[in-house]
C-alpha positions in Angstrom: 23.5 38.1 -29.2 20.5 36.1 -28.6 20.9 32.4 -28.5 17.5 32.1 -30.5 19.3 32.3 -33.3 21.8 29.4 -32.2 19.0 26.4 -31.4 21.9 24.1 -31.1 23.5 26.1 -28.5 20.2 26.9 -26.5 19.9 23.5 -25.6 22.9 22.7 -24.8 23.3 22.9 -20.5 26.2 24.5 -18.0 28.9 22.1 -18.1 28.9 21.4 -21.6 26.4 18.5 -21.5 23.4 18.8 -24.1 20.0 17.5 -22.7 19.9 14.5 -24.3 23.6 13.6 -22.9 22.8 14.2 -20.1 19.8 11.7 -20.0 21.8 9.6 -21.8 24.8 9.6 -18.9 22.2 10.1 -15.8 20.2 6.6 -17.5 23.2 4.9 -17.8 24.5 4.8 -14.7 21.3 4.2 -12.9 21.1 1.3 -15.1 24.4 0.0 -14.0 23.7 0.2 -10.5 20.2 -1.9 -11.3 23.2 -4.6 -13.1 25.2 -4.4 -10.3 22.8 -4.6 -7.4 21.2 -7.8 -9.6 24.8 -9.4 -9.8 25.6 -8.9 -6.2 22.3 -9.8 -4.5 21.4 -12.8 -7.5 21.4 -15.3 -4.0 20.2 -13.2 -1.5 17.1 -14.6 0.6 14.2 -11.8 1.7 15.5 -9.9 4.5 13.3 -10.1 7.8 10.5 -7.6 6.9 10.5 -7.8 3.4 7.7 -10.9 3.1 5.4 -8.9 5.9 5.8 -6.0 3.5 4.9 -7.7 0.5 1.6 -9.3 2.0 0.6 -6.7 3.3 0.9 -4.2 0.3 -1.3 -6.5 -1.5 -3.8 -6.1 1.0 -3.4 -2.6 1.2 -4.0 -2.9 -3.0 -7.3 -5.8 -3.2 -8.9 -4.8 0.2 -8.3 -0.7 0.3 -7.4 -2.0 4.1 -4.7 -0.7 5.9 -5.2 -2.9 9.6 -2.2 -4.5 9.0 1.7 -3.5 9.4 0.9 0.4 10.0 3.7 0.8 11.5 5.1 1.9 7.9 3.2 4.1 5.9 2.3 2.8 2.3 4.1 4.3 -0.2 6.7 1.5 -1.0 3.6 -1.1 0.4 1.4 0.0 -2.4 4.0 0.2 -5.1 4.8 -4.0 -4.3 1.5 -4.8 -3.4 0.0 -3.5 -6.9 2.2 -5.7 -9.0 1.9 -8.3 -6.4 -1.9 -8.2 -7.3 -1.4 -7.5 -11.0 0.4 -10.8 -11.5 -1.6 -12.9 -9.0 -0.9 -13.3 -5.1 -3.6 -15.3 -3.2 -4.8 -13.4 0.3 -6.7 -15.2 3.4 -9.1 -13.9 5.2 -8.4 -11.7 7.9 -8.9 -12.5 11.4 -8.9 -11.2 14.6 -5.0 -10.2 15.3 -3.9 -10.5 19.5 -0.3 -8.6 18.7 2.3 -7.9 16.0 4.0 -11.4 16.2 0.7 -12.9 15.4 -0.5 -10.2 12.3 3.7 -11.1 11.1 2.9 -14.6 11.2 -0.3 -14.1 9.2 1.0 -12.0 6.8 4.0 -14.4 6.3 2.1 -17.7 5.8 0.1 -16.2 2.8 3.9 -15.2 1.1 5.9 -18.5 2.1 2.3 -21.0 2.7 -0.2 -19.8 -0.2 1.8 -18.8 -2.7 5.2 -19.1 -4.6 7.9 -17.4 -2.8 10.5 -17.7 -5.0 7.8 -16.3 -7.9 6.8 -13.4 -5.2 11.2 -12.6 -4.5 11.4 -12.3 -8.4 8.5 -10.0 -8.5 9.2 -8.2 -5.5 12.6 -7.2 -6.9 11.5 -6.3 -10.0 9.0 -3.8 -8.0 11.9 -2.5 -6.0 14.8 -2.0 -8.9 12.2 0.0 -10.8 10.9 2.2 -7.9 14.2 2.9 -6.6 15.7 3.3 -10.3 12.9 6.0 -10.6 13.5 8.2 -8.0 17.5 7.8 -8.3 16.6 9.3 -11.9 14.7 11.8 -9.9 17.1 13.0 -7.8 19.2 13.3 -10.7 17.1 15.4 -12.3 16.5 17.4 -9.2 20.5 18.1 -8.7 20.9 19.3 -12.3 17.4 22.0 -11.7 19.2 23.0 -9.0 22.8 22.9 -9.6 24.2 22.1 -12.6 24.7 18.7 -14.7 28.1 17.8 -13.8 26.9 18.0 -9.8 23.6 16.0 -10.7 25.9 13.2 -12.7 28.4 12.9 -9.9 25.5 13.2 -7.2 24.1 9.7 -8.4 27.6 8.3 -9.6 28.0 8.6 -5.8 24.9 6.5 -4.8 25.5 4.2 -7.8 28.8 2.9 -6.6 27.9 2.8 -3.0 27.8 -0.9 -2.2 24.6 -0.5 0.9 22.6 1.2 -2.0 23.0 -1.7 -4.1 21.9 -4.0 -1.4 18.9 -2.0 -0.9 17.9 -1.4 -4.2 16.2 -4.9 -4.5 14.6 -5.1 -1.2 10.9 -4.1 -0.1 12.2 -2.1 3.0 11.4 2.1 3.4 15.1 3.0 3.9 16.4 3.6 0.7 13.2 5.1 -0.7 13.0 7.7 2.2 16.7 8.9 1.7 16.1 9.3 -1.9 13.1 11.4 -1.4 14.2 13.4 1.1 17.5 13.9 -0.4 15.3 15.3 -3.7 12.7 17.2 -1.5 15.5 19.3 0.5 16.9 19.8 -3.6 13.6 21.0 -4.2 13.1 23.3 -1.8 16.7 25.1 -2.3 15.4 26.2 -5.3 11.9 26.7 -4.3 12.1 28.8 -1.4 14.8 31.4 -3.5 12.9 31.4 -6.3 9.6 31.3 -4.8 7.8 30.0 -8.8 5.3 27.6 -8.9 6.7 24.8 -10.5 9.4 24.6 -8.2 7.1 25.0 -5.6 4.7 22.2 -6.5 7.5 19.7 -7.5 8.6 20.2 -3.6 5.4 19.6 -2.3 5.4 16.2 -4.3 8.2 15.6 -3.1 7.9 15.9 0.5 4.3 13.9 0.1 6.1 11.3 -0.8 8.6 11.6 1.4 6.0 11.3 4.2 4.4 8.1 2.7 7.8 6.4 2.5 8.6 6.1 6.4 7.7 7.8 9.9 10.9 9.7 10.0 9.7 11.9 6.8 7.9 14.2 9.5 10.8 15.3 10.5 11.5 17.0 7.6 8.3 18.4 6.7 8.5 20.1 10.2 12.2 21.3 8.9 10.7 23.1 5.5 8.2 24.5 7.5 10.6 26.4 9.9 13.4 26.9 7.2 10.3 27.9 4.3 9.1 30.5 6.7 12.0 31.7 7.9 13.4 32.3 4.2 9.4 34.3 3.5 10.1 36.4 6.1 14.0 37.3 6.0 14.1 36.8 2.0 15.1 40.0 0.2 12.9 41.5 -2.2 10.0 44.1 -1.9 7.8 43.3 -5.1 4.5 42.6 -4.7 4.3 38.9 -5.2 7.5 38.4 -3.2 5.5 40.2 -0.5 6.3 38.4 3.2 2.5 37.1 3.2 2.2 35.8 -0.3 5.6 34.4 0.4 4.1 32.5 3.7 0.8 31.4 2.1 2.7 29.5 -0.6 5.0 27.8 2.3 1.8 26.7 4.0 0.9 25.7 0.2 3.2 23.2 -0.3 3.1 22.1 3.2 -0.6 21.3 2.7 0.1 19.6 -0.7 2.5 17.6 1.2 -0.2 16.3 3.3 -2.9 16.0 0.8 -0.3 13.4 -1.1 0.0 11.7 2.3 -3.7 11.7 2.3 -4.5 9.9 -1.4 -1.7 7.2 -0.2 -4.7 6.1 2.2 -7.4 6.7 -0.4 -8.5 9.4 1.8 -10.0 7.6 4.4 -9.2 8.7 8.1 -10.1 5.1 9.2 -8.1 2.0 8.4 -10.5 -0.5 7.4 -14.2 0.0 5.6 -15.1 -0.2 9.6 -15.1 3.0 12.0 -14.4 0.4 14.6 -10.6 -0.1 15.2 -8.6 -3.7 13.9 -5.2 -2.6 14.5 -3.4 -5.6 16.3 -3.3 -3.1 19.4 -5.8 -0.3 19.8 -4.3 3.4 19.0 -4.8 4.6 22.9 -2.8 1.8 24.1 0.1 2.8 21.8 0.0 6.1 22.9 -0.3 5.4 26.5 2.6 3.6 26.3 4.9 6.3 25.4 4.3 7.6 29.1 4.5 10.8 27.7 1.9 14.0 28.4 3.1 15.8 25.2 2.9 12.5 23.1 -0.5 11.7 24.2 -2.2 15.5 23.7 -0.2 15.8 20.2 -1.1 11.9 19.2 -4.5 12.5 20.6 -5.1 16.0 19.3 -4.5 14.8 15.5 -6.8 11.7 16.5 -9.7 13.8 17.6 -9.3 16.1 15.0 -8.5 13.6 12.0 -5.3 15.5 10.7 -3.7 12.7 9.5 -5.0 9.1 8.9 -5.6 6.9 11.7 -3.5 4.3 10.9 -0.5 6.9 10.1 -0.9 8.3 13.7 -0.4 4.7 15.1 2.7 4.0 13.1 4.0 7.6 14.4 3.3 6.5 18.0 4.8 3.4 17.1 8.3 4.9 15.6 8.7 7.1 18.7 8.3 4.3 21.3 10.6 2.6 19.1 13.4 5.7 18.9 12.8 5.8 22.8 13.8 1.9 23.1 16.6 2.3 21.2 18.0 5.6 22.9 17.5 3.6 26.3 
C-alpha cells in the first residue's frame, strides 16, 4: 500500500525517529556539548596559536590580505576574523616581516597590546562553539543521509562526550574543524560515489572544499576520493547510460573541481596574497621549497606555482606542513 495515503507514517525515518525528533535529539546533544565544553574550559587562557589566528583572520577579513600566518589555510581564519571585525578589533599597519617569530609577535601585540583580550577570548569563543556546533550538526545530518538516524545520533553522542572535543570546541585552532569535515566528506562520498545523483554529489564537493580550507592535511583526502571516486566509476556495476564508466569519471573530476573552486573563493580568488604581485610572505615561496631538499617537492610545489593551480599563499603553507611532517618524523 502506498504510504501517500499515511503522511504521518511517510515522515517518519528507519529507526523509529520522525524528522523533527530527530532534529530535536541531534540539537540537543550538540547543545550539551557547547554547555559542557563552556563549563569545563570557563578558565582556560588562549592556547599558543590561538591569538596569531585571531589577528590574523581579521586581516584576512578588513585587508582581503593573506601575507600573514599561511601556513593555515583560512577557513576557520575567516570565520573569527569576520566577527572579530564585525564587533570591532583595531589592526596596525603592516610592515616588513624578517621571519615567523617576528610576523607572531606582530600579530600578537595587536590581540594582547591594541585591543581587549579578554573582550577578543569571549568573542573568539563564541566564533568557535558556533562553527564547530555547525558542522557537528552537519555531520549528523550526513550519518543519518547515509546510514540511518539511530547511527547519526550515536555518531555525535560519541564526539559529544569525548572530553579533547570539548576542549577544542572553544578554541581558534584547525584541528577539530578538519576532523569534522573530513569525517562528513568521506560520509558524503559513501553515498555519492554508489549512488552517483547529484545532490549527493555536490554536498561532497562542498564538503571536501571545505575540508581543504580547514588545514594542509585535507589534501590528503582529496587525493583519496580521487583514487577511491575513480576506482568505484570504473569497477561500479551498472550498464545504463548515465551510469556509463565516462559520465561516471567526469562527475568524479566534477566534484574534485568543485572542491577546489571552494578552496579558491576562501582566497577571494586571487592567486596572489596581497593586492601586490610582489611576494610579502615572512620567507619567500622558493626558499620554503628549497628547503625541503627534495626534487619531487620542488617540481610538484613549483609546477602548481608556475601554473597557478592553487593560491600562492596555499602552496606555501603546503610546503610549509611537509617540512614540518619531515621534522617531526626525524
Amino acid at each position: 500500500m502506498s504510504t501517500a495515503c499515511f503522511p504521518v507514517q511517510a515522515k517518519t525515518l528507519a529507526g523509529g525517529f520522525s524528522q523533527r525528533t530527530f532534529l530535536f535529539v541531534l540539537l540537543l546533544f550538540v547543545g550539551g556539548a557547547i554547555t559542557r565544553s563552556a563549563i569545563a574550559t570557563r578558565l582556560d587562557d588562549f592556547t599558543i596559536d590561538e591569538a596569531y589566528h585571531i589577528a590574523t583572520g581579521a586581516s584576512y577579513v578588513q585587508r582581503a590580505d593573506f601575507r600573514l600566518n599561511p601556513e593555515h589555510p583560512p577557513l576557520v581564519k575567516l570565520w573569527v576574523g569576520a566577527l572579530m571585525s564585525a564587533t570591532g578589533f583595531h589592526l596596525s599597519p603592516f610592515r616588513q616581516f624578517h621571519d615567523k617569530g617576528d610576523e607572531r609577535n606582530f600579530a600578537e601585540e595587536d590581540v594582547f597590546l591594541h585591543n581587549n583580550p579578554d573582550s577578543v577570548q569571549r568573542r573568539s569563543r563564541l566564533a568557535m562553539w558556533a562553527l564547530n556546533g555547525l558542522l557537528m550538526v552537519m555531520l549528523g545530518l550526513t550519518v543519518r543521509r547515509a546510514f540511518s538516524p539511530a547511527v547519526a545520533l550515536g555518531t555525535v553522542l560519541f564526539r559529544a562526550s569525548d572530553p579533547t572535543v570539548a576542549a577544542h570546541l572553544p578554541v581558534v585552532m584547525t584541528d577539530l574543524p578538519v576532523a569534522l569535515l573530513s569525517a562528513a566528506t568521506v560520509v558524503l562520498a559513501t553515498r555519492a560515489f554508489r549512488e552517483w545523483q547529484w545532490l549527493d554529489l555536490i554536498w561532497c564537493s562542498l564538503g571536501l572544499g571545505f575540508t581543504l580550507g580547514a588545514k594542509h592535511s585535507g589534501i590528503v583526502f582529496w587525493v583519496f576520493l580521487a583514487l577511491t571516486g575513480c576506482v568505484l566509476a570504473v569497477f561500479s556495476p551498472g550498464g545504463q547510460d548515465h551510469h556509463s564508466r565516462i559520465r561516471r569519471l567526469l562527475k568524479v573530476s566534477a566534484v574534485l573541481i568543485g572542491a577546489l573552486v571552494i578552496l579558491w573563493s576562501l582566497y577571494f580568488f586571487r592567486f596572489h596574497e596581497s593586492r601586490s604581485a610582489d611576494e610579502t610572505f615572512n620567507r619567500p615561496l622558493k626558499s620554503k621549497i628549497t628547503d625541503l631538499n627534495s626534487r619531487f617537492c620542488d617540481l610538484a610545489l613549483g609546477g602548481m606555482n608556475a601554473t597557478h593551480v592553487l593560491p600562492r599563499p596555499y602552496i606555501w603553507g603546503l610546503a610549509d606542513t611537509i617540512r614540518g611532517r619531515r621534522r617531526g618524523a626525524a
